[in-house]
C-alpha positions as CSV (number, residue, x, y, z in Angstrom):
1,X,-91.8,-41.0,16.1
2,X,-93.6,-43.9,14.9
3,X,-97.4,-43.9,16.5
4,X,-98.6,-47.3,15.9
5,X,-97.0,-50.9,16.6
6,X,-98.2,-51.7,13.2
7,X,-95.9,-48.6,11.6
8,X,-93.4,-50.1,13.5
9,X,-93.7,-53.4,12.0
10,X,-93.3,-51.8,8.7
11,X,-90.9,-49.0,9.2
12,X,-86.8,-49.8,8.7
13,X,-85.9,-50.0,12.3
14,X,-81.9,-50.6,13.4
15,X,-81.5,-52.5,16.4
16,X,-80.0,-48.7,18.0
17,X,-84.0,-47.4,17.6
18,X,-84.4,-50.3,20.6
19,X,-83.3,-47.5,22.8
20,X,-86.0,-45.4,22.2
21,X,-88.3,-48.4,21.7
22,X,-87.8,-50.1,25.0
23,X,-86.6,-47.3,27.4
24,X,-88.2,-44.1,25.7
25,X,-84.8,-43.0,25.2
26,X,-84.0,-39.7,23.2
27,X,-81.5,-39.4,19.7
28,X,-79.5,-37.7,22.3
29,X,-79.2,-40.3,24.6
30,X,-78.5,-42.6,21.8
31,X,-75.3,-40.3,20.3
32,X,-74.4,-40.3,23.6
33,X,-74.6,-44.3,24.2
34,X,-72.7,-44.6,21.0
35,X,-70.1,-42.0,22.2
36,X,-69.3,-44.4,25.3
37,X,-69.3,-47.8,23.2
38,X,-66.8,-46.1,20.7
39,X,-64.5,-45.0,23.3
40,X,-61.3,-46.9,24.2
41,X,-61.3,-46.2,28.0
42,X,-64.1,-44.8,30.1
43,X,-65.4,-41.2,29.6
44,X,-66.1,-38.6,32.1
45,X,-69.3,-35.9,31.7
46,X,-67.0,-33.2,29.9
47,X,-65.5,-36.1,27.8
48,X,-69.2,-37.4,26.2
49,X,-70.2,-33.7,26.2
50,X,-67.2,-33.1,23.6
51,X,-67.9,-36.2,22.0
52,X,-71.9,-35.3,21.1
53,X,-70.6,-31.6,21.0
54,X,-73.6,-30.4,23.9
55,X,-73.3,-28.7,27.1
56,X,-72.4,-30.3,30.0
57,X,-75.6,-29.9,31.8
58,X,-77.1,-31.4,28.8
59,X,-75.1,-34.3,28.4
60,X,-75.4,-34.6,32.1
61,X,-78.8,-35.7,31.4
62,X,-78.4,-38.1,29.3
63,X,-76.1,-39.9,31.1
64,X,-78.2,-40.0,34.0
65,X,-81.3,-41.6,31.6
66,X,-78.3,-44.2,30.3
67,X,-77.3,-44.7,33.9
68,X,-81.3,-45.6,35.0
69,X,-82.1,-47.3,32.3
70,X,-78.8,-49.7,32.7
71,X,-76.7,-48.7,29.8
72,X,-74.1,-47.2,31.6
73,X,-72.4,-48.2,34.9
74,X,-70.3,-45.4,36.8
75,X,-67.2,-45.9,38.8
76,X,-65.8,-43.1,41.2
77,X,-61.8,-42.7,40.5
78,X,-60.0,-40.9,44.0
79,X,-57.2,-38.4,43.5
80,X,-53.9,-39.1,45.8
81,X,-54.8,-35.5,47.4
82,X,-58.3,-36.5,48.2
83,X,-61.0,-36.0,46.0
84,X,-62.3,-37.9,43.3
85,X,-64.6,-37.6,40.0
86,X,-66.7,-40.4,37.8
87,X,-66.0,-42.0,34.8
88,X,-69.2,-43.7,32.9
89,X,-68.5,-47.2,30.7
90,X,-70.8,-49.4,28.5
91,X,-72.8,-51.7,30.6
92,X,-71.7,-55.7,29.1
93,X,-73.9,-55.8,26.3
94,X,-74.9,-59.3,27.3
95,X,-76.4,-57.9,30.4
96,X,-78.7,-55.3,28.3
97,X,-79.8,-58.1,26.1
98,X,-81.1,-60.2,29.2
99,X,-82.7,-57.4,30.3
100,X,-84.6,-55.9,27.1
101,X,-85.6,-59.9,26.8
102,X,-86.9,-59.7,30.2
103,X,-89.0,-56.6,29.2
104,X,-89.6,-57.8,26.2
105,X,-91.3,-61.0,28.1
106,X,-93.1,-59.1,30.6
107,X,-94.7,-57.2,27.7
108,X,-95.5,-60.0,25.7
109,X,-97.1,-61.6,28.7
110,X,-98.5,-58.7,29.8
111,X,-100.2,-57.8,26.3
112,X,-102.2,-61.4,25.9
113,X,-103.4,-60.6,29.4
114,X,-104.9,-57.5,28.1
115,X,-106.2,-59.1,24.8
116,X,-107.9,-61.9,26.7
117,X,-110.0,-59.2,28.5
118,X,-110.6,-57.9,25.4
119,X,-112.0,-61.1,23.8
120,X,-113.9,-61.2,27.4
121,X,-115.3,-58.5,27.3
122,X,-116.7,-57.7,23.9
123,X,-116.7,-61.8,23.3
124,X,-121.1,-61.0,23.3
125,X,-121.1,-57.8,21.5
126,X,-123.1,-57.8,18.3
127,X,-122.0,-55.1,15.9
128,X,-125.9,-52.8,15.2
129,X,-127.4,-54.5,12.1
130,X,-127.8,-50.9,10.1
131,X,-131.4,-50.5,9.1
132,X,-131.9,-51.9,5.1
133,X,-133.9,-49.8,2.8
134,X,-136.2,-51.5,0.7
């Protein structure tokens, strides 16, 4: 995990490590994400599970982190009989670009706020002149 936004700016990031970046997101999570992106119809819990080769309980997880963080959208499918089950798809990826913009925007603004107090509040500080020998 990188520790600094400086080591970020100089590590080899992939536009996938914006998971992690933006929404805390786990390497699990993103296996996952890629799992539903690669599929050609919608997965189920069991389905991803296979696919990232985890228990279901795990994978369960994950999904629900996707699902919060707007990666995923589920859709209930009824049986004939009664009953039904879910089935999780990509969210449009246009729609998680707005959104990691919007965050991304909020931050930004957020961040000069907080550097403006800074310069405020240590605007009059004077660093202690250390104490020359003769």
């Amino acid at each position: 995990m990188v520790d600094s936004m400086a080591e970020q700016l100089r590590s080899d990031m992939q536009c996938e490590d914006l998971l992690a970046c933006f929404h805390g997101l786990k390497p699990l999570d993103r296996e996952c994400y890629q799992a539903f992106v690669a599929a050609e119809e919608p997965l189920t819990i069991d389905d991803v599970a296979d696919a990232v080769d985890r228990e279901r309980s795990t994978a369960y997880r994950s999904v629900q982190r996707l699902l919060q963080t707007g990666f995923l959208e589920k859709e209930q499918i009824n049986y004939e009989a009664g009953g039904y089950y879910h089935v999780y798809i990509p969210t449009d990826p246009t729609t998680v670009v707005d959104e990691m913009q919007r965050l991304l925007n909020d931050w930004y603004a957020q961040t000069g706020q907080l550097i403006r107090e800074f310069e405020e509040k240590y605007a009059d500080a004077t660093p202690p002149m250390a104490e020359l020998e003769p």
